[in-house]
mmCIF file of the C-alpha atoms, coordinates in Angstrom:
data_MODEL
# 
_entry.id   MODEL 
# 
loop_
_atom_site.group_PDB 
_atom_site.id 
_atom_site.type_symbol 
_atom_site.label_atom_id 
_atom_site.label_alt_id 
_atom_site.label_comp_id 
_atom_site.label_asym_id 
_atom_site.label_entity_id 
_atom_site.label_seq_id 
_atom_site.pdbx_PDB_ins_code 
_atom_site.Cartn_x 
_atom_site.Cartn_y 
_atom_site.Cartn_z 
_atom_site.occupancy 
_atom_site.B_iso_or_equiv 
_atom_site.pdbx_formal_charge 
_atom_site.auth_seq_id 
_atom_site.auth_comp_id 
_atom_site.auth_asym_id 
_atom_site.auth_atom_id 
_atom_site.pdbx_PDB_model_num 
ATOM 1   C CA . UNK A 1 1   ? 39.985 17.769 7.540   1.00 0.00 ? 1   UNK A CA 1 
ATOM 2   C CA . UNK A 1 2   ? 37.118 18.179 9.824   1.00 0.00 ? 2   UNK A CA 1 
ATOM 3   C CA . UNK A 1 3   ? 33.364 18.180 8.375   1.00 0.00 ? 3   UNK A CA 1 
ATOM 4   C CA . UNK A 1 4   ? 32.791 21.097 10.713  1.00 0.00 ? 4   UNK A CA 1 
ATOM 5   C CA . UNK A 1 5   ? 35.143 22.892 8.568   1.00 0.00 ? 5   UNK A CA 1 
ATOM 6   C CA . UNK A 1 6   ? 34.374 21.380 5.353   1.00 0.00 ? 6   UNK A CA 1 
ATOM 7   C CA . UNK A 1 7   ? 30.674 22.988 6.144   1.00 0.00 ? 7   UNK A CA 1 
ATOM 8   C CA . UNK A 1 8   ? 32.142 26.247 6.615   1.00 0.00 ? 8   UNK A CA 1 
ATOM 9   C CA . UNK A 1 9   ? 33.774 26.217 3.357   1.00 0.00 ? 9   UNK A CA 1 
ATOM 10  C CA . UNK A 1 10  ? 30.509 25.355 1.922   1.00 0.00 ? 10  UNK A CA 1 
ATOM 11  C CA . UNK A 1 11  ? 28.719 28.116 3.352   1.00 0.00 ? 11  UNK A CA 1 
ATOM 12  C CA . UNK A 1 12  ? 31.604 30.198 2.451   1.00 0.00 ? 12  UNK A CA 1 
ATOM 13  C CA . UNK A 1 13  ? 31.038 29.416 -0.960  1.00 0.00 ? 13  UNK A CA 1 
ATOM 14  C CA . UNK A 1 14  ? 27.130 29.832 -0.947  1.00 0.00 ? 14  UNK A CA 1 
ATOM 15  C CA . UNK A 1 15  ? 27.705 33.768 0.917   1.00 0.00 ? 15  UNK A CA 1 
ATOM 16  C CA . UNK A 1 16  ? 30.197 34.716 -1.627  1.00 0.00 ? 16  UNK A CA 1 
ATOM 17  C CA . UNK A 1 17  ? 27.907 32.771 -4.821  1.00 0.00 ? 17  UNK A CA 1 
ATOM 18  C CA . UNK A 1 18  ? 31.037 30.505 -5.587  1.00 0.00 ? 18  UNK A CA 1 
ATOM 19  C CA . UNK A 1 19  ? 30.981 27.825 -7.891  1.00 0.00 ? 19  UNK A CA 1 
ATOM 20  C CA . UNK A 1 20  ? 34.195 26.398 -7.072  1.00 0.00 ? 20  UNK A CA 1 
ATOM 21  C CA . UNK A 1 21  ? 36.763 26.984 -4.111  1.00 0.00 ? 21  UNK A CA 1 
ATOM 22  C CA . UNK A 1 22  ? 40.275 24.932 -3.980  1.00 0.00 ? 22  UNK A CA 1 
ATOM 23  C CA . UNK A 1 23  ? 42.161 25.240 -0.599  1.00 0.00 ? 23  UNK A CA 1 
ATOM 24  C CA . UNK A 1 24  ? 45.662 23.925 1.189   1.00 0.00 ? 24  UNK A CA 1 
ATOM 25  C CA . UNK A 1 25  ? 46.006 23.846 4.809   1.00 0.00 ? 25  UNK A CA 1 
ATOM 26  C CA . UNK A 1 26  ? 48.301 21.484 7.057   1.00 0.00 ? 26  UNK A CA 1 
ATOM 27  C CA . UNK A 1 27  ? 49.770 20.150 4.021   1.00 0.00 ? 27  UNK A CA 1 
ATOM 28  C CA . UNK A 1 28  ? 46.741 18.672 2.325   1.00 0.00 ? 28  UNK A CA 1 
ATOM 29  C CA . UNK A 1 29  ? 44.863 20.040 -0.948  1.00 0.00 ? 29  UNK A CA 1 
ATOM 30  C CA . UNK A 1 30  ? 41.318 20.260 -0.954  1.00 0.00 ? 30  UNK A CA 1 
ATOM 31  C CA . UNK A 1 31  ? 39.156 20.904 -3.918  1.00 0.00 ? 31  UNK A CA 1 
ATOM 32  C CA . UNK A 1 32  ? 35.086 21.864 -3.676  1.00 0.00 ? 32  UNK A CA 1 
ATOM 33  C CA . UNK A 1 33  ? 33.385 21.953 -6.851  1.00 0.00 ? 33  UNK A CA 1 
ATOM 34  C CA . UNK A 1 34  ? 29.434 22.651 -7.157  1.00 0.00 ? 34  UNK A CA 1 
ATOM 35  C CA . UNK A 1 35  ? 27.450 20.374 -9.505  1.00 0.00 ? 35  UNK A CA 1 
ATOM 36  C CA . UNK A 1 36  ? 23.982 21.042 -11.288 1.00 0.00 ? 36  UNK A CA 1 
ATOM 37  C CA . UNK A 1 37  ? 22.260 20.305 -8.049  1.00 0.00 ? 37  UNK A CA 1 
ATOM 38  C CA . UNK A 1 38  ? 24.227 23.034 -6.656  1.00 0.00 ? 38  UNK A CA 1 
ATOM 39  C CA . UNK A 1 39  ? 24.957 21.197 -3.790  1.00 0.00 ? 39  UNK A CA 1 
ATOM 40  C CA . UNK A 1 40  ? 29.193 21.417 -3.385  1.00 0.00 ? 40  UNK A CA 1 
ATOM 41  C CA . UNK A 1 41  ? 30.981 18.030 -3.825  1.00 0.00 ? 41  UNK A CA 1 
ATOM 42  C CA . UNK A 1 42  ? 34.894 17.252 -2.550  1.00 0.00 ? 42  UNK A CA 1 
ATOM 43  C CA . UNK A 1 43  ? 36.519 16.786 -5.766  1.00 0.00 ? 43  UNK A CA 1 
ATOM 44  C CA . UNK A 1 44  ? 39.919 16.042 -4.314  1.00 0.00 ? 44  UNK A CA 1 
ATOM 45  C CA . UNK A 1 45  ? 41.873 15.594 -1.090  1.00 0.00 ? 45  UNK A CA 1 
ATOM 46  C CA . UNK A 1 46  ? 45.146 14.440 -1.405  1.00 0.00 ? 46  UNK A CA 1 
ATOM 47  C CA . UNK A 1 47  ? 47.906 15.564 0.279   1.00 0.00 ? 47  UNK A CA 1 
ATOM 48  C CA . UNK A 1 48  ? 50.888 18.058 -1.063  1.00 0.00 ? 48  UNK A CA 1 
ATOM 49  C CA . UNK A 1 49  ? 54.009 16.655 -2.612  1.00 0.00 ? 49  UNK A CA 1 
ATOM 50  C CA . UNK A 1 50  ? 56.759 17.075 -0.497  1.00 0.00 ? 50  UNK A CA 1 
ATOM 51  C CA . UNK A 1 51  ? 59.612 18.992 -2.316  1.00 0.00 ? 51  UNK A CA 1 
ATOM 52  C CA . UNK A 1 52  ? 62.451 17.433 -2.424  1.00 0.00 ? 52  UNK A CA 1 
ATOM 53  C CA . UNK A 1 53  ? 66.252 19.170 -2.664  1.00 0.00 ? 53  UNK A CA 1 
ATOM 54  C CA . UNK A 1 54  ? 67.701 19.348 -6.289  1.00 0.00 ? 54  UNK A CA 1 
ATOM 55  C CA . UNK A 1 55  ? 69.447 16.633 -7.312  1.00 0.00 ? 55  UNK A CA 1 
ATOM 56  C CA . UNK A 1 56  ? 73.209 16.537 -6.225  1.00 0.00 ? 56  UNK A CA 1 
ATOM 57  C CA . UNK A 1 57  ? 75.436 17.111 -9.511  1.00 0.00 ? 57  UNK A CA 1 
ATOM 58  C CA . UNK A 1 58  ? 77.370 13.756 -9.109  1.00 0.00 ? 58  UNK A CA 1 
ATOM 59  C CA . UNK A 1 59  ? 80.130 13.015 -11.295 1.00 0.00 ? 59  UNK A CA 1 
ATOM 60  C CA . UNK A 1 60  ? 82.311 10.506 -12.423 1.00 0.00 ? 60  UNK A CA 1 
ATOM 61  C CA . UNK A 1 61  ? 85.575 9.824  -10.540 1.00 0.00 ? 61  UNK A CA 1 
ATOM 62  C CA . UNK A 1 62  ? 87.424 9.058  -13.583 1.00 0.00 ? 62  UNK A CA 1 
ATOM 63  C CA . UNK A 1 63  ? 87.899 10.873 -16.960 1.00 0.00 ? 63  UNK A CA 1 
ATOM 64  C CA . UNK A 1 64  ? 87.754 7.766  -18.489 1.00 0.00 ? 64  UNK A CA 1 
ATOM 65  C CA . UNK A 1 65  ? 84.661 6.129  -17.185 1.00 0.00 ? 65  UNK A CA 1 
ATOM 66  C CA . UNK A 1 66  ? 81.833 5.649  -19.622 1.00 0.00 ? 66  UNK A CA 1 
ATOM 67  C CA . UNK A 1 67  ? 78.221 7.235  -18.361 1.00 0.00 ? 67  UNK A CA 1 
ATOM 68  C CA . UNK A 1 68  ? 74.675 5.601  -18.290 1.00 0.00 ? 68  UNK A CA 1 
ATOM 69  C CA . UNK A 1 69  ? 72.580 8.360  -17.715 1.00 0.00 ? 69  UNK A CA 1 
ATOM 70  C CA . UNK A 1 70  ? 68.744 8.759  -17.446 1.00 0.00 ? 70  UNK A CA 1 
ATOM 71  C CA . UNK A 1 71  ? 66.285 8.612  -19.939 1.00 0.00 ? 71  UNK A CA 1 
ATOM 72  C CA . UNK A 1 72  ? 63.716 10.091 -18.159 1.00 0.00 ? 72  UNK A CA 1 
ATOM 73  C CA . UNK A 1 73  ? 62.465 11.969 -14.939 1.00 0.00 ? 73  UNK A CA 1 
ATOM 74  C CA . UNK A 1 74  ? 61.740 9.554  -12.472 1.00 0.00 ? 74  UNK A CA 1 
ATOM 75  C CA . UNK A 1 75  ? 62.229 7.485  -9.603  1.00 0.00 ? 75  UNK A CA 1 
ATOM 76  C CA . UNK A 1 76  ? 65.400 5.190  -9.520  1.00 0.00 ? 76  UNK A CA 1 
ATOM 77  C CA . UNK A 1 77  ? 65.708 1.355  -8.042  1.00 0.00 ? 77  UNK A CA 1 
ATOM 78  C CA . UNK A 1 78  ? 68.191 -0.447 -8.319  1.00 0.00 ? 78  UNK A CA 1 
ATOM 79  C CA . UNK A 1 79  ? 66.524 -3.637 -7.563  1.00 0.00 ? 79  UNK A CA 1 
ATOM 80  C CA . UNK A 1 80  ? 63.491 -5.442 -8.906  1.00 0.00 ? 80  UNK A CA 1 
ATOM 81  C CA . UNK A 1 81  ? 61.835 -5.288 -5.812  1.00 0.00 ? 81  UNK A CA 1 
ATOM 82  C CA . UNK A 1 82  ? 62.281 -4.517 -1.941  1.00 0.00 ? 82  UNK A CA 1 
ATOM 83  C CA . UNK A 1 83  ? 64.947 -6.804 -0.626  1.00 0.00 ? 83  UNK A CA 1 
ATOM 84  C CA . UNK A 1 84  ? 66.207 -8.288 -3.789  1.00 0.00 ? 84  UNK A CA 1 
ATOM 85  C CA . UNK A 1 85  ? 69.471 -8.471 -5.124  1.00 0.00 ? 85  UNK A CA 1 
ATOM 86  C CA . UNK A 1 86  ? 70.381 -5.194 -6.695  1.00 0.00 ? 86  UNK A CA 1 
ATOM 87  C CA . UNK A 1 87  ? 70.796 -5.823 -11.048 1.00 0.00 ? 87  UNK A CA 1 
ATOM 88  C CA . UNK A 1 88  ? 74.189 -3.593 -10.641 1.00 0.00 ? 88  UNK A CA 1 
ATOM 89  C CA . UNK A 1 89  ? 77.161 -3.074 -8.060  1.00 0.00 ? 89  UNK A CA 1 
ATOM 90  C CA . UNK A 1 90  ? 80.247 -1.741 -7.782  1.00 0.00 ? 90  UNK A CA 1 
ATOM 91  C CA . UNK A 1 91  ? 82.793 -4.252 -9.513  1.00 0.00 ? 91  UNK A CA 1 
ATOM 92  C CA . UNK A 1 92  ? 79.467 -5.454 -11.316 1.00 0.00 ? 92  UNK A CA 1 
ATOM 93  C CA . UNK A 1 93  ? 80.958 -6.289 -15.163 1.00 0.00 ? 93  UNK A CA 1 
ATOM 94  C CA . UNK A 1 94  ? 78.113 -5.517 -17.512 1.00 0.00 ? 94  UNK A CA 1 
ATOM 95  C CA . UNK A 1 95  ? 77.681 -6.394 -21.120 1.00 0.00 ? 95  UNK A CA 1 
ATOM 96  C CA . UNK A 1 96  ? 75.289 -3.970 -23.596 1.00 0.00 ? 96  UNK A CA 1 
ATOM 97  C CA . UNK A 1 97  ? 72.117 -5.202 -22.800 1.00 0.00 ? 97  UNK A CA 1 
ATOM 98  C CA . UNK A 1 98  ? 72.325 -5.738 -19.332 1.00 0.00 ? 98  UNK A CA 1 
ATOM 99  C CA . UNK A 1 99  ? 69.450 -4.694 -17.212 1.00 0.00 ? 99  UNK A CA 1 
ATOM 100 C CA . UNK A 1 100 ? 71.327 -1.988 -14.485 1.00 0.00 ? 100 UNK A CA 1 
ATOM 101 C CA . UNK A 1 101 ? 68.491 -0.431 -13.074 1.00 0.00 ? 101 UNK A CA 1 
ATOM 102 C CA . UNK A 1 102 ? 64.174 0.447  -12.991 1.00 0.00 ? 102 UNK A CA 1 
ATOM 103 C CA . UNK A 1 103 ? 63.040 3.997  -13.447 1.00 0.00 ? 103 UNK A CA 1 
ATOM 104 C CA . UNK A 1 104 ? 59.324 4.370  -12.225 1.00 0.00 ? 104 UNK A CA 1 
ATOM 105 C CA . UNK A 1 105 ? 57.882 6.845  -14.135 1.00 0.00 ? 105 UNK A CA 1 
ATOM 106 C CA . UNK A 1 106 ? 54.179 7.606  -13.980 1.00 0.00 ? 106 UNK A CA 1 
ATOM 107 C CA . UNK A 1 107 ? 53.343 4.119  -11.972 1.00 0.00 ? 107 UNK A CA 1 
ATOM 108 C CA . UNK A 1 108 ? 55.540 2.225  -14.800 1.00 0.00 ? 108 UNK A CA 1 
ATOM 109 C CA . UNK A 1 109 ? 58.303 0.216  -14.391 1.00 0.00 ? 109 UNK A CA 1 
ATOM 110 C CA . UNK A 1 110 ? 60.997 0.929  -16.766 1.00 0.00 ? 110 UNK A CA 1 
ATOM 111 C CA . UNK A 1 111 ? 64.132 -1.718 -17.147 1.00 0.00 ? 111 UNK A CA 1 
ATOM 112 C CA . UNK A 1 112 ? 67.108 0.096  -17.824 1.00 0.00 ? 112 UNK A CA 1 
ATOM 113 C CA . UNK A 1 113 ? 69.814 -1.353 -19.918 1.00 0.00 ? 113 UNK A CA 1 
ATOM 114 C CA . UNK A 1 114 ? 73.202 -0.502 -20.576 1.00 0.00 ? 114 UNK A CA 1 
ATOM 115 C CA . UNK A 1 115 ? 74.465 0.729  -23.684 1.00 0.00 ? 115 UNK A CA 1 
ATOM 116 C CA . UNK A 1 116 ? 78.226 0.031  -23.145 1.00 0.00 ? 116 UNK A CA 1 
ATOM 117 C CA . UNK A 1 117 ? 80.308 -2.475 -21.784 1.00 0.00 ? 117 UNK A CA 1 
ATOM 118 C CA . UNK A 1 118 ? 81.908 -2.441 -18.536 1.00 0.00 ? 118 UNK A CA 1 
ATOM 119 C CA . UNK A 1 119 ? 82.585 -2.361 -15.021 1.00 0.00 ? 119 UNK A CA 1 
ATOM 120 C CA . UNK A 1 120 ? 80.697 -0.586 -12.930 1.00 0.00 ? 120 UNK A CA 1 
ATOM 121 C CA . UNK A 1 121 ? 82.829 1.731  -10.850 1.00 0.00 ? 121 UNK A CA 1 
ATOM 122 C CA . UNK A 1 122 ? 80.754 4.072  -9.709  1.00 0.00 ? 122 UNK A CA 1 
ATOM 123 C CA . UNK A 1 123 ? 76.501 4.479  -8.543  1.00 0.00 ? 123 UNK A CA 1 
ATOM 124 C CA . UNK A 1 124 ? 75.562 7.941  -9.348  1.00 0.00 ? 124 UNK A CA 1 
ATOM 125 C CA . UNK A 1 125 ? 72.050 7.901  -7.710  1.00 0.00 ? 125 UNK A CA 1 
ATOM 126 C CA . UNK A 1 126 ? 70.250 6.876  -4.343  1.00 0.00 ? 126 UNK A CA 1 
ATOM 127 C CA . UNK A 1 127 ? 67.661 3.748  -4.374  1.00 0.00 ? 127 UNK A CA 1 
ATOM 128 C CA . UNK A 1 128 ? 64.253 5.150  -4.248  1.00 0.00 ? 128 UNK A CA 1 
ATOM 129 C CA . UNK A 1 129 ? 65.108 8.816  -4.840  1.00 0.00 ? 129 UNK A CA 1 
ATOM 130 C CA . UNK A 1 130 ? 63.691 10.766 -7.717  1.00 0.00 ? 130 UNK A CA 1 
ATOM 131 C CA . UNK A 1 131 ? 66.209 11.423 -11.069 1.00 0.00 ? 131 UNK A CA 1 
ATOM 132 C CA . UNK A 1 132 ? 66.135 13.859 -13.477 1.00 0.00 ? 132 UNK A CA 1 
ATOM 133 C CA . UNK A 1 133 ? 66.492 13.003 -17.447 1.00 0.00 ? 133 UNK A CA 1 
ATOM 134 C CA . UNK A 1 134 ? 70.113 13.083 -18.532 1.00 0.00 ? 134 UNK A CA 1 
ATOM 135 C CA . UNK A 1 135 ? 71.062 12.548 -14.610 1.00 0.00 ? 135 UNK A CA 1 
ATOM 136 C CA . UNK A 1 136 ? 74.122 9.894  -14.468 1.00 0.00 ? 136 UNK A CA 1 
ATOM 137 C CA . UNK A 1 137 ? 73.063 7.056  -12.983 1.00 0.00 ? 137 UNK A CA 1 
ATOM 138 C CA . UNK A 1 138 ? 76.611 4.797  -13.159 1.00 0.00 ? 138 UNK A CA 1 
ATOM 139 C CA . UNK A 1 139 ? 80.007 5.519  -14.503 1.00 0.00 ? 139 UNK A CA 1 
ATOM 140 C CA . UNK A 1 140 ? 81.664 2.449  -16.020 1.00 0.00 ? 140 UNK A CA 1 
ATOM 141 C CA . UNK A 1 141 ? 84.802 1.515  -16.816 1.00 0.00 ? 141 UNK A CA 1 
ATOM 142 C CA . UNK A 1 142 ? 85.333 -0.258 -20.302 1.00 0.00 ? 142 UNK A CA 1 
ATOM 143 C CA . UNK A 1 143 ? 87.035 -3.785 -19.857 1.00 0.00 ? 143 UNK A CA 1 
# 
């Protein structure tokens, strides 16, 4: 955002005796507060989240696949980091315990670990896209 602009929002607030003004344009949030000084100060500028289409209500081929579903809202990976070997693929046999996937959920990493036994038959969910809690992540086949 331009200063030019950011001083017409200022005087904007000063005309119209405003102690606080909070304004989106072009995608981007910006927040003007006043202090004690009553000078304004930028309290925020950050830009929108982008909304993203619901998730896709993806289910199991099989009737008798077992589910691991999400314990939370966040965002799935199924690797512990860019470029590394994903913890579960299809044909992957898993025991109960075995880390399948991370959920980052409020900047933490969360390992999550199956609950059954099993072959993994099915991925449920895109790398890197956001999950909702009770979402099916994997359908499994018990062994």
């Amino acid at each position: 955002m331009e200063i030019k602009k950011l001083k017409e929002f200022i005087k904007f607030m000063d005309d119209n005796n405003l102690n606080e003004l909070e304004i989106e344009e072009d995608g981007k949030r910006i927040r003007l507060k006043k202090n004690s000084s009553s000078q304004p100060t930028v309290i925020s500028q950050a830009p929108l989240p982008v909304p993203t289409a619901a998730p896709a209500e993806n289910k199991p081929a099989d009737s008798n696949t077992l589910e691991i579903k999400s314990p939370m809202v966040g965002t799935f990976y199924t690797a512990p980091s860019p470029g590394a070997k994903p913890y579960a693929e299809i044909g992957t046999i898993l025991k109960p315990g075995d880390i399948v996937c991370i959920i980052e959920a409020m900047k933490l990493m969360n390992e999550i670990k199956a609950e059954v036994g099993g072959k993994v038959v099915q991925i449920l969910a895109e790398n890197g896209n956001s999950i909702e809690f009770g979402q099916t992540l994997f359908a499994i086949e018990p062994v």
